[in-house]
Short mmCIF file of the C-alpha atoms (twelve columns), coordinates in Angstrom:
data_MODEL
# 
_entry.id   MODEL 
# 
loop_
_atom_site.group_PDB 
_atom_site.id 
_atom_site.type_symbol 
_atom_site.label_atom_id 
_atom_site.label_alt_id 
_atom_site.label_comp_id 
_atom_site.label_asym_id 
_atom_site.label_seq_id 
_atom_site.Cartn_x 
_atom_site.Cartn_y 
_atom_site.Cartn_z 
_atom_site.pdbx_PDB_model_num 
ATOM 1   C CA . UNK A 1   -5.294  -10.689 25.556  1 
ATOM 2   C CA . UNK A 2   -6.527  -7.328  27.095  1 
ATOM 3   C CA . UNK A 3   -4.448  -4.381  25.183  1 
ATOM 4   C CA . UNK A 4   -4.849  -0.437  26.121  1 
ATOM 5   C CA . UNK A 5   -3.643  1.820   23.475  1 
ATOM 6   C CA . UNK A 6   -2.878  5.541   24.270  1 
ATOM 7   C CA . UNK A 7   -3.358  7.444   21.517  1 
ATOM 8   C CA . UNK A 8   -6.266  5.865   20.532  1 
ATOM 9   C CA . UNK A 9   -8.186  8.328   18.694  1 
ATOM 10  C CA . UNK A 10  -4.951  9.048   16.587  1 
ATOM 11  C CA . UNK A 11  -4.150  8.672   13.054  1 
ATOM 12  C CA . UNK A 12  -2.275  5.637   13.659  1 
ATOM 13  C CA . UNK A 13  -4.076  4.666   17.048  1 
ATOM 14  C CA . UNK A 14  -7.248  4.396   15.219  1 
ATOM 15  C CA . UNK A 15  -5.750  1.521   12.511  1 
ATOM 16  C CA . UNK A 16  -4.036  -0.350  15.607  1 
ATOM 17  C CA . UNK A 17  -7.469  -0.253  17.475  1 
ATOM 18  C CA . UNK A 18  -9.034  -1.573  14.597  1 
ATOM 19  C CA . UNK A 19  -6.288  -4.286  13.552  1 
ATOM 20  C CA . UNK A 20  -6.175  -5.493  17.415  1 
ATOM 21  C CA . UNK A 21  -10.155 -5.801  17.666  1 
ATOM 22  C CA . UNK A 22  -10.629 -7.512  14.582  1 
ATOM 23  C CA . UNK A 23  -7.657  -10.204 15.175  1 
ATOM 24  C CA . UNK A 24  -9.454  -11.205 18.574  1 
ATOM 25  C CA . UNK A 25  -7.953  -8.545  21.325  1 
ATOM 26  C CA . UNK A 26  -9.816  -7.194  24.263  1 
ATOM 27  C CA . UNK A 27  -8.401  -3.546  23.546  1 
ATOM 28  C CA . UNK A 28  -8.707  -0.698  25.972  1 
ATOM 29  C CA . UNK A 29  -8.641  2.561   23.832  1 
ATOM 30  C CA . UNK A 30  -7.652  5.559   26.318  1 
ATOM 31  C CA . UNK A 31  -7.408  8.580   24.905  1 
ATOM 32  C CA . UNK A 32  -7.459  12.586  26.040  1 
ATOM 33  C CA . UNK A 33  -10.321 13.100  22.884  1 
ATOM 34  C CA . UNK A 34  -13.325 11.489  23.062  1 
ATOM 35  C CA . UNK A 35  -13.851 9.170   20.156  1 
ATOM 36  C CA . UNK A 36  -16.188 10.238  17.348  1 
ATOM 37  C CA . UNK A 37  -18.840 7.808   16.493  1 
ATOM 38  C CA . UNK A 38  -17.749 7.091   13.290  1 
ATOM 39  C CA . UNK A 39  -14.481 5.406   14.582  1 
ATOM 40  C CA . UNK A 40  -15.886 3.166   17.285  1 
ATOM 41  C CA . UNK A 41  -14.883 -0.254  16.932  1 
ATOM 42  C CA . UNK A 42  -17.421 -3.408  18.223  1 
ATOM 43  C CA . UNK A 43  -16.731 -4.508  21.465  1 
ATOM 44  C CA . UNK A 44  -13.470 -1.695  22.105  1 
ATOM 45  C CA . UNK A 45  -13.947 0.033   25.548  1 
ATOM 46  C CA . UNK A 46  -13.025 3.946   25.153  1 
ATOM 47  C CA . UNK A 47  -11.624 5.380   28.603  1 
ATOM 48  C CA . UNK A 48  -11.433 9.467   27.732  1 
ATOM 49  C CA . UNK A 49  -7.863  9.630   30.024  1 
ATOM 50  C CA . UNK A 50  -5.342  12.017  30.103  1 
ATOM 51  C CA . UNK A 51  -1.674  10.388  30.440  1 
ATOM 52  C CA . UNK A 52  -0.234  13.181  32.046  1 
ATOM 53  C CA . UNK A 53  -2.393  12.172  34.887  1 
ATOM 54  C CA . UNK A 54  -0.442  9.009   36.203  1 
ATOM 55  C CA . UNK A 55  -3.633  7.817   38.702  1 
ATOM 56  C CA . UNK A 56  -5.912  8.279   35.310  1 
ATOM 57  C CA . UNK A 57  -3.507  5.869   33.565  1 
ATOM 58  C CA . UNK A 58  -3.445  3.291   36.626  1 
ATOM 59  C CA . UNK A 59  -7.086  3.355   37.406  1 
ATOM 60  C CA . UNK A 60  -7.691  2.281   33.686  1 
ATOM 61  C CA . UNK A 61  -5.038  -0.676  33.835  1 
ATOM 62  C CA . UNK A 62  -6.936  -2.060  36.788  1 
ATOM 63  C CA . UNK A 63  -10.398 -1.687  35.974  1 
ATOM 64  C CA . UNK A 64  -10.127 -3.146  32.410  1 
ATOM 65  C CA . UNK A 65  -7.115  -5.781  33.413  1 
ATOM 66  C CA . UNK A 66  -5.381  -4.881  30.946  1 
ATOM 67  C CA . UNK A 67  -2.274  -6.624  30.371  1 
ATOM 68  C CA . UNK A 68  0.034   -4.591  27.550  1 
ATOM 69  C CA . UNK A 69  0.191   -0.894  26.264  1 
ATOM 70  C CA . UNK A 70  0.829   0.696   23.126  1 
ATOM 71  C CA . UNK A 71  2.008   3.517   23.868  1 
ATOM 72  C CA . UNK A 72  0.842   5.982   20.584  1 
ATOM 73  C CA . UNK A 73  -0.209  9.182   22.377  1 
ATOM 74  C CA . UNK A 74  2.519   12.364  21.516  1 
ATOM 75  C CA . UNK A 75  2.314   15.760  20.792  1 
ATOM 76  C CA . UNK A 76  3.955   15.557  17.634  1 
ATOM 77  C CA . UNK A 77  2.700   17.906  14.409  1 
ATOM 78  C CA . UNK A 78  2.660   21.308  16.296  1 
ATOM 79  C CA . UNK A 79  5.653   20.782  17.595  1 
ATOM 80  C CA . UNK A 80  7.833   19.808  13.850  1 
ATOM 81  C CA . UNK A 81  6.724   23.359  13.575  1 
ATOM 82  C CA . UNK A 82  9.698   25.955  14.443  1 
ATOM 83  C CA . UNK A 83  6.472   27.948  15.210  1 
ATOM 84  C CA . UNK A 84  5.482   25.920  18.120  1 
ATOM 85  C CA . UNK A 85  4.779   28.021  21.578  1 
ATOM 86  C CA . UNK A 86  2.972   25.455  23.271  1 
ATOM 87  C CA . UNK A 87  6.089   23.851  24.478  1 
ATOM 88  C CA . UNK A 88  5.055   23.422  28.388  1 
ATOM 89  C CA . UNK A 89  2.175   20.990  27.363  1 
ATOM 90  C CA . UNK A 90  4.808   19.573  25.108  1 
ATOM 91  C CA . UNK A 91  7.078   18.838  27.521  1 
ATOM 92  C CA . UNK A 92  3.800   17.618  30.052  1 
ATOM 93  C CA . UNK A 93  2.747   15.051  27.521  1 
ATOM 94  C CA . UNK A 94  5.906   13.893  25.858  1 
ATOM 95  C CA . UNK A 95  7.963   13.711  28.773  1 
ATOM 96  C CA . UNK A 96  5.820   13.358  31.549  1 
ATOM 97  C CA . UNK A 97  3.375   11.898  29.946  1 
ATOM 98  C CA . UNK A 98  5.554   8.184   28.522  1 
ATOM 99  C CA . UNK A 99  6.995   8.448   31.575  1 
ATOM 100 C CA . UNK A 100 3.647   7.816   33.467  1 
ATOM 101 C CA . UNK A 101 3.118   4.745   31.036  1 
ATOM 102 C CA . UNK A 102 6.484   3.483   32.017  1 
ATOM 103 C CA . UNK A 103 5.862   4.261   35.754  1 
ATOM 104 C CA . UNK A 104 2.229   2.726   35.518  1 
ATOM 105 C CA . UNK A 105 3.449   -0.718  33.968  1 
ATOM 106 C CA . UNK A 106 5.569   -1.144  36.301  1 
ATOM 107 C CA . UNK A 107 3.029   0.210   39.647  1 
ATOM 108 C CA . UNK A 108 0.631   -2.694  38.106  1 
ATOM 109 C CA . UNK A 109 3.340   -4.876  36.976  1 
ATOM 110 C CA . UNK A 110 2.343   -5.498  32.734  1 
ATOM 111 C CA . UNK A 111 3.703   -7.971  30.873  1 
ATOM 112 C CA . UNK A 112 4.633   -5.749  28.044  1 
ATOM 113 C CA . UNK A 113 4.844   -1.812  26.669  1 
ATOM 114 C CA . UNK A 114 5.132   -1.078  22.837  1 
ATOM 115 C CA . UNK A 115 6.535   2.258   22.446  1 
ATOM 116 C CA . UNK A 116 6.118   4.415   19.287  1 
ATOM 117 C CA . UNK A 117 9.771   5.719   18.905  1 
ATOM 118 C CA . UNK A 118 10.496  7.276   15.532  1 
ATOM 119 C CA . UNK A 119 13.609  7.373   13.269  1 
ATOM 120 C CA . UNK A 120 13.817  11.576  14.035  1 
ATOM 121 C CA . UNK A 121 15.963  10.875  16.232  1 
ATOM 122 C CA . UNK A 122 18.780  9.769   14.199  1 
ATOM 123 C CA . UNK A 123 18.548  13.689  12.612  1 
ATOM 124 C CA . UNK A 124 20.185  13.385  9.305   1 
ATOM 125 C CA . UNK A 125 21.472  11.261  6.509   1 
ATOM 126 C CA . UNK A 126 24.835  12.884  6.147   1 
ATOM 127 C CA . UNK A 127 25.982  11.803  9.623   1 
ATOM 128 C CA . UNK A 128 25.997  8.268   8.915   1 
ATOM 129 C CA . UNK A 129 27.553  7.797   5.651   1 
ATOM 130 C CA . UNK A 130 26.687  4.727   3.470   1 
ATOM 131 C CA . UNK A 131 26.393  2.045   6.257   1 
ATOM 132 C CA . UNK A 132 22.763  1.392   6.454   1 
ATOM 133 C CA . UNK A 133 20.900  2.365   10.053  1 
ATOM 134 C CA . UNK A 134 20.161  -0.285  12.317  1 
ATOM 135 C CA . UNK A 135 19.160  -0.829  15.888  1 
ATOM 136 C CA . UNK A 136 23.049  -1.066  17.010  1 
ATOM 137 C CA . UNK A 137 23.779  2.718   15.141  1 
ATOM 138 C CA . UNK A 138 24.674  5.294   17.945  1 
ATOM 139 C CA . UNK A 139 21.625  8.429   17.167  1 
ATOM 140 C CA . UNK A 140 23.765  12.125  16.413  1 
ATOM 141 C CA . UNK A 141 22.051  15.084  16.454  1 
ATOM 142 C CA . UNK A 142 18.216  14.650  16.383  1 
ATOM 143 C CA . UNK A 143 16.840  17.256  13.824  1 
ATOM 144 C CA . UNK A 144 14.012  18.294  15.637  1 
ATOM 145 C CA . UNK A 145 12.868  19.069  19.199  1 
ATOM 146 C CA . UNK A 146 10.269  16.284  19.063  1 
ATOM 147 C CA . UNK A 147 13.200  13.554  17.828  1 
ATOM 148 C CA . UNK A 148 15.115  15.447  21.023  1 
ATOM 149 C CA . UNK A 149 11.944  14.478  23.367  1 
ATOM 150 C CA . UNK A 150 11.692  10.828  21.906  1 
ATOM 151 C CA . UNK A 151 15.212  10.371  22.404  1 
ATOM 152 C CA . UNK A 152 14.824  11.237  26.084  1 
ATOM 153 C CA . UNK A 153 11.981  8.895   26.340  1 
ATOM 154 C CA . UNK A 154 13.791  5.720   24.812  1 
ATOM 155 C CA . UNK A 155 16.545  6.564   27.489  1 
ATOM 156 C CA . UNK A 156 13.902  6.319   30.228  1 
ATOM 157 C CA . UNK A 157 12.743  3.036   28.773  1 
ATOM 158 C CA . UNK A 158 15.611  1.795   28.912  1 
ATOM 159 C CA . UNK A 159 16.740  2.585   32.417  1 
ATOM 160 C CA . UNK A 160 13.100  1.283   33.492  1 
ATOM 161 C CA . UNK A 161 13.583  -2.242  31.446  1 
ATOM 162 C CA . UNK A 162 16.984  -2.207  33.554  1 
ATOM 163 C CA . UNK A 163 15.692  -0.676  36.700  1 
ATOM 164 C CA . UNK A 164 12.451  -2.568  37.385  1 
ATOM 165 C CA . UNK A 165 12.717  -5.314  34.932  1 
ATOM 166 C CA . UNK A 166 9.952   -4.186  32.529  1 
ATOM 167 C CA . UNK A 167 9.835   -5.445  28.994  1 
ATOM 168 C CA . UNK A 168 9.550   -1.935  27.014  1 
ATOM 169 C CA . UNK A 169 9.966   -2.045  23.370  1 
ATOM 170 C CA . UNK A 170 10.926  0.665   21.024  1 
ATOM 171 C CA . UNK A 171 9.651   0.762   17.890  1 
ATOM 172 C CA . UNK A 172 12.011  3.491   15.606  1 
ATOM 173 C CA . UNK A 173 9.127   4.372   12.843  1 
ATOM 174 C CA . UNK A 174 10.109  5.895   9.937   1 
ATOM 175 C CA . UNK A 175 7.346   9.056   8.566   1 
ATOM 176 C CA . UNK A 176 3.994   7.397   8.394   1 
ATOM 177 C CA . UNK A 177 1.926   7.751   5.192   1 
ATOM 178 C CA . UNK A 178 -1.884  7.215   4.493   1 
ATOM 179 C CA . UNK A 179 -5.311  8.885   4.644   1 
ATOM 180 C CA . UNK A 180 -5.688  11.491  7.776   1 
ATOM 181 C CA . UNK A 181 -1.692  12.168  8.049   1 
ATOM 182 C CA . UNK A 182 -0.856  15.055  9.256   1 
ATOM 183 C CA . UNK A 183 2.934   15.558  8.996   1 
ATOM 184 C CA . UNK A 184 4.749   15.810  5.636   1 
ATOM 185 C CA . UNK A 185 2.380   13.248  3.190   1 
ATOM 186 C CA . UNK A 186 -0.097  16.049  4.461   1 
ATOM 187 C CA . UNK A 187 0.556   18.769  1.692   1 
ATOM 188 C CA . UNK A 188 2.860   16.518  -0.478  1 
ATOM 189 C CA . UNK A 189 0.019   13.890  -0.977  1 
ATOM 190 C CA . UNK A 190 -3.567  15.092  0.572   1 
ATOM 191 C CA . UNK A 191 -3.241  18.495  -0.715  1 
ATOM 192 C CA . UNK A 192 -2.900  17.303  -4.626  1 
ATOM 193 C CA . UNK A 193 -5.658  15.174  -4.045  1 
ATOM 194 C CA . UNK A 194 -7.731  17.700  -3.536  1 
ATOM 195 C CA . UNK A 195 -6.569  19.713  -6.273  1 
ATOM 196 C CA . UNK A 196 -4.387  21.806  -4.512  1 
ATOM 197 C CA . UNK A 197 -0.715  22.654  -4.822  1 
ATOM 198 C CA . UNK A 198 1.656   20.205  -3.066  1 
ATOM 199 C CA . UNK A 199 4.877   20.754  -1.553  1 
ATOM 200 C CA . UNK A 200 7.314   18.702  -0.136  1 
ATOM 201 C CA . UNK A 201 10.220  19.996  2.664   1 
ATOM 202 C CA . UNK A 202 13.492  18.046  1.258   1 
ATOM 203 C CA . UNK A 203 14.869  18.027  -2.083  1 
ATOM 204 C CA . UNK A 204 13.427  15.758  -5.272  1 
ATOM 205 C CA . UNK A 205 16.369  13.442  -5.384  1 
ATOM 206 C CA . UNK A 206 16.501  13.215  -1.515  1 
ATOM 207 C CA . UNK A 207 15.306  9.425   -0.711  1 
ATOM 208 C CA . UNK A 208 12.422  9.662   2.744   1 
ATOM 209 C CA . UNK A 209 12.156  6.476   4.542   1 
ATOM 210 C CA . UNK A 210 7.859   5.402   4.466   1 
ATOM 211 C CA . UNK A 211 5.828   3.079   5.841   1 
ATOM 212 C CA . UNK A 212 2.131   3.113   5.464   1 
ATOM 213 C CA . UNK A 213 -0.318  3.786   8.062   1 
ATOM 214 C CA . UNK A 214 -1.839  0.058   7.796   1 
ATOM 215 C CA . UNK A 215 1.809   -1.247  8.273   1 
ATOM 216 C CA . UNK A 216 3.180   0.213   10.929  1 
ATOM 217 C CA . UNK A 217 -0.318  -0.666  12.721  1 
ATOM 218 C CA . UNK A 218 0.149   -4.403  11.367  1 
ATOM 219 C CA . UNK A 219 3.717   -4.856  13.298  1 
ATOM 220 C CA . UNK A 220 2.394   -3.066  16.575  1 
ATOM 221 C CA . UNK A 221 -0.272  -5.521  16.158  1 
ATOM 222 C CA . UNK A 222 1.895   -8.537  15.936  1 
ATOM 223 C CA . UNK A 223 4.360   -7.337  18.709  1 
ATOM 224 C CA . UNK A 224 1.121   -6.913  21.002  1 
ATOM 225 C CA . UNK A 225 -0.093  -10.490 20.405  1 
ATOM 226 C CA . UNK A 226 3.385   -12.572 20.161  1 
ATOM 227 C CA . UNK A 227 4.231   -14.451 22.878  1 
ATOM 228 C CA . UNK A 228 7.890   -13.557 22.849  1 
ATOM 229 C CA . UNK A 229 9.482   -10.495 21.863  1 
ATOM 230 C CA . UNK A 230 13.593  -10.922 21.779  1 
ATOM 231 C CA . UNK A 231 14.818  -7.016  21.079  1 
ATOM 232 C CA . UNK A 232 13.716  -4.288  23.419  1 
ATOM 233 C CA . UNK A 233 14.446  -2.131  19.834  1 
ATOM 234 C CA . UNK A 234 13.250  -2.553  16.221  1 
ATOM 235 C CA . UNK A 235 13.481  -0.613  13.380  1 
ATOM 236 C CA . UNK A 236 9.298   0.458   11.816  1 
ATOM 237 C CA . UNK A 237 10.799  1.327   8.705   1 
ATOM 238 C CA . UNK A 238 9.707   0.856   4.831   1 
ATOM 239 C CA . UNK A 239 11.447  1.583   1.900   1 
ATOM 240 C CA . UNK A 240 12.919  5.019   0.643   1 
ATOM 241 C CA . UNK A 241 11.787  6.724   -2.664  1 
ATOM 242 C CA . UNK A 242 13.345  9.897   -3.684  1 
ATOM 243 C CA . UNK A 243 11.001  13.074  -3.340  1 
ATOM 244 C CA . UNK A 244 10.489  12.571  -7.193  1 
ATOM 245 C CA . UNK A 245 9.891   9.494   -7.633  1 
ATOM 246 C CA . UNK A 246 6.599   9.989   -4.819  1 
ATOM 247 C CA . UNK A 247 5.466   12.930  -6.650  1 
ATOM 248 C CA . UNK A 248 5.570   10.580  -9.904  1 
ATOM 249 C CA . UNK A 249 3.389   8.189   -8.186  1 
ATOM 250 C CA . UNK A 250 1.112   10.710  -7.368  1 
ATOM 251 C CA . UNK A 251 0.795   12.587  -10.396 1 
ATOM 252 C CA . UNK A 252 0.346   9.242   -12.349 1 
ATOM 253 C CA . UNK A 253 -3.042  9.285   -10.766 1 
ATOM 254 C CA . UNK A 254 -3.336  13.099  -10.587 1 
ATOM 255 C CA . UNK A 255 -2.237  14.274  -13.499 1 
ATOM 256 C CA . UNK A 256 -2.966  18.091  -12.671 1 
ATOM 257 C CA . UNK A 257 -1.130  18.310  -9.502  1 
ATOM 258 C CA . UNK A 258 1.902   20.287  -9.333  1 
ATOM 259 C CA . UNK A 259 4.274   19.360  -6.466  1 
ATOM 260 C CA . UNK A 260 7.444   21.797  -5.602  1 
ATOM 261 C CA . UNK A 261 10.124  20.685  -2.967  1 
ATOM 262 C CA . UNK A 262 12.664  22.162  -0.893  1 
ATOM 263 C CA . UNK A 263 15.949  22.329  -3.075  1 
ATOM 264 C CA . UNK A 264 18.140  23.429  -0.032  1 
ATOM 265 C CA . UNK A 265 16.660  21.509  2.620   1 
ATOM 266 C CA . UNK A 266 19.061  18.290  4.032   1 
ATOM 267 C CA . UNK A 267 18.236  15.077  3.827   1 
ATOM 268 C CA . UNK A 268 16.302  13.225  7.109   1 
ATOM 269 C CA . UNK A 269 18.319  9.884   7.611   1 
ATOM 270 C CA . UNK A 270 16.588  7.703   5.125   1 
ATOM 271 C CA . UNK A 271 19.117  3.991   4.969   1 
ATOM 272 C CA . UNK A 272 17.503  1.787   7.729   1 
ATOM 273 C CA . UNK A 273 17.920  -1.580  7.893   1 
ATOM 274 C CA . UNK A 274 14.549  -3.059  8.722   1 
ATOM 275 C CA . UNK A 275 15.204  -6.966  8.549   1 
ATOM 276 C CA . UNK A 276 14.813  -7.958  12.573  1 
ATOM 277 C CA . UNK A 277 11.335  -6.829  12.005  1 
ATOM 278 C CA . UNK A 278 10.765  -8.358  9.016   1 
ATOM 279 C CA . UNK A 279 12.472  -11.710 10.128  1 
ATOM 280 C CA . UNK A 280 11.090  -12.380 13.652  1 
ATOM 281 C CA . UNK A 281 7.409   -11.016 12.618  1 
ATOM 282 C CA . UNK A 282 6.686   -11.833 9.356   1 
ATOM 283 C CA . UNK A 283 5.899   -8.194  8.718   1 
ATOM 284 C CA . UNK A 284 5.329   -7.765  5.125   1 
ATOM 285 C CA . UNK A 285 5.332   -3.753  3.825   1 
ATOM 286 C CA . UNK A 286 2.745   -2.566  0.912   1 
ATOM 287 C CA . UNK A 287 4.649   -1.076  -2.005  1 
ATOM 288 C CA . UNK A 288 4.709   2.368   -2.555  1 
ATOM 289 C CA . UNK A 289 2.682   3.326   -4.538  1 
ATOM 290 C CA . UNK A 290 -0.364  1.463   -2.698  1 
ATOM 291 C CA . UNK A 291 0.462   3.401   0.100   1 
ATOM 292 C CA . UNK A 292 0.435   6.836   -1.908  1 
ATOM 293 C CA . UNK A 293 -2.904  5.618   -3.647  1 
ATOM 294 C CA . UNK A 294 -4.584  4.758   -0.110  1 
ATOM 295 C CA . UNK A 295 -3.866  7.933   0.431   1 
ATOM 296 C CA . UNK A 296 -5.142  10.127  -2.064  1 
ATOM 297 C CA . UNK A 297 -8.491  8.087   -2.252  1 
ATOM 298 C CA . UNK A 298 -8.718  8.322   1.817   1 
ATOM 299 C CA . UNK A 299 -8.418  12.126  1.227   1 
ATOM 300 C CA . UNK A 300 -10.670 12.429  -1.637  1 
ATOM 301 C CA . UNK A 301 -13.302 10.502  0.112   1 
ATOM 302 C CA . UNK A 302 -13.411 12.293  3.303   1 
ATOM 303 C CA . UNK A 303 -14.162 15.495  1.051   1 
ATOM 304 C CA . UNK A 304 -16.824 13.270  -0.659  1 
ATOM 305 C CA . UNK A 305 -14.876 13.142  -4.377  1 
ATOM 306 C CA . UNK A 306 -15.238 10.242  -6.619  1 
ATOM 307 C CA . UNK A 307 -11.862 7.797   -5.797  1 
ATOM 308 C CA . UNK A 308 -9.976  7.376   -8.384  1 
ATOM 309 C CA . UNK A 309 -9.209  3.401   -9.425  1 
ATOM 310 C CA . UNK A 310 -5.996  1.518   -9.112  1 
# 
């Protein structure tokens, strides 16, 4: 099984590379960064690419024969920020960019693209009332401009699956968690763990839907290698402490760290209904507070502090 991952050199493209190599995959790692020695993999062929360049894309699919993409690559954390000006290379890589993947599986005919979708989109938890969120629940009102541009991009899929008959799946993930995270775990969880204040952007008793970094790259995994998929749309979601109830984790093992939230903030849809991707691939989630561990020892040891035991 030849696999190319986009995104390779990303938080979570780094796990998947390494979960895909080590169960047997040929993987193709393409990526705009050049990898840093300390992350290559044994037998992983890097391919420094640039997705927004669609004969970049092609000319790697053919010359490694690869045969499925997991599509990773986004330009996600500057643009959470209401701060962001860099929205032209935004829209180049987000929109363009997927849409080259889509347009290059189908120019050299794949068997199979795994796209990282993300539960932004569904914006938040007030517009859904207490039914829980599955892969049949209409999105309203993305909270963000990136869940706006994934949105877009899970329409596109969708009219290419239709279109040209490709198998695209869309994987809805909820807010990844574990050591070299850089959205909100970032200076709730990292930050404290290096004996810093934390903060977190929604309110203590507001649940956020997690899954851990090793997860998440565990069902890409087993969606890359299974012979059948039969959704083109799963929910990559974990379960859903409160903001408190994370920080409690955390200070359990960092007693010194103080943590403030957002009082006034709303509440990110959090109720998801994960079972298809449970059921069909045996996907089994770490509990919380592993996840919040890996991460504060991940941190503390890429600053070269002592890790703190379990």
């Amino acid at each position: 099984m030849k696999v190319m991952v986009v995104g390779s050199s990303g938080y979570i493209g780094r796990n998947v590379v390494r979960y895909l190599s080590n169960q047997g995959a040929e993987v193709v790692a393409f990526d705009l960064a050049p990898v840093p020695a300390e992350w290559a993999a044994p037998g992983v062929s890097y391919v420094q690419g640039n997705m927004v360049n669609l004969d970049e894309v092609v000319a790697a699919i053919l010359e490694h024969g690869v045969q499925r993409i997991i599509a990773l690559g986004y330009y996600m954390t500057p643009l959470l920020s209401p701060e962001c000006r860099d929205l032209l290379n935004a829209a180049r890589v987000n929109i363009i960019g997927i849409t080259n993947l889509f347009e290059a599986a189908r120019l050299a005919r794949l068997e199979r693209v795994i796209f990282a979708s993300t539960v932004g989109i569904f914006g938040y938890q007030d517009g859904y009332g207490s039914a829980p969120i599955d892969e049949q629940t209409e999105p309203r009102a993305p909270k963000s401009l990136y869940g706006l541009m994934k949105l877009l991009n899970n329409g596109l899929a969708e009219r290419y699956a239709r279109t040209y008959g490709i198998q695209i799946i869309k994987v809805h993930s909820a807010a990844v968690i574990g050591p070299g995270n850089t959205a909100f775990s970032r200076r709730m969880i990292q930050l404290p763990a290096l004996g810093k204040p934390g903060f977190a952007n929604w309110p203590a008793a507001g649940p956020r839907n997690i899954v851990g970094v090793s997860d998440i790259a565990q069902l890409y995994t087993k969606m890359a290698f299974a012979e059948k998929v039969k959704h083109d749309t799963y929910m990559g979601t974990g379960p859903a402490p409160t903001g408190q109830e994370l920080a409690d984790i955390a200070k359990k093992y960092l007693p010194a760290a103080a943590i403030n939230f957002d009082e006034k903030a709303r509440v990110p849809a959090w109720n998801f209904d994960n079972s298809r991707a449970v059921k069909e691939f045996n996907w089994q989630i770490q509990p919380v507070e592993d996840m919040v561990l890996d991460e504060i020892n991940g941190t503390r040891q890429a600053a070269g502090l002592a890790l703190i035991d379990a």
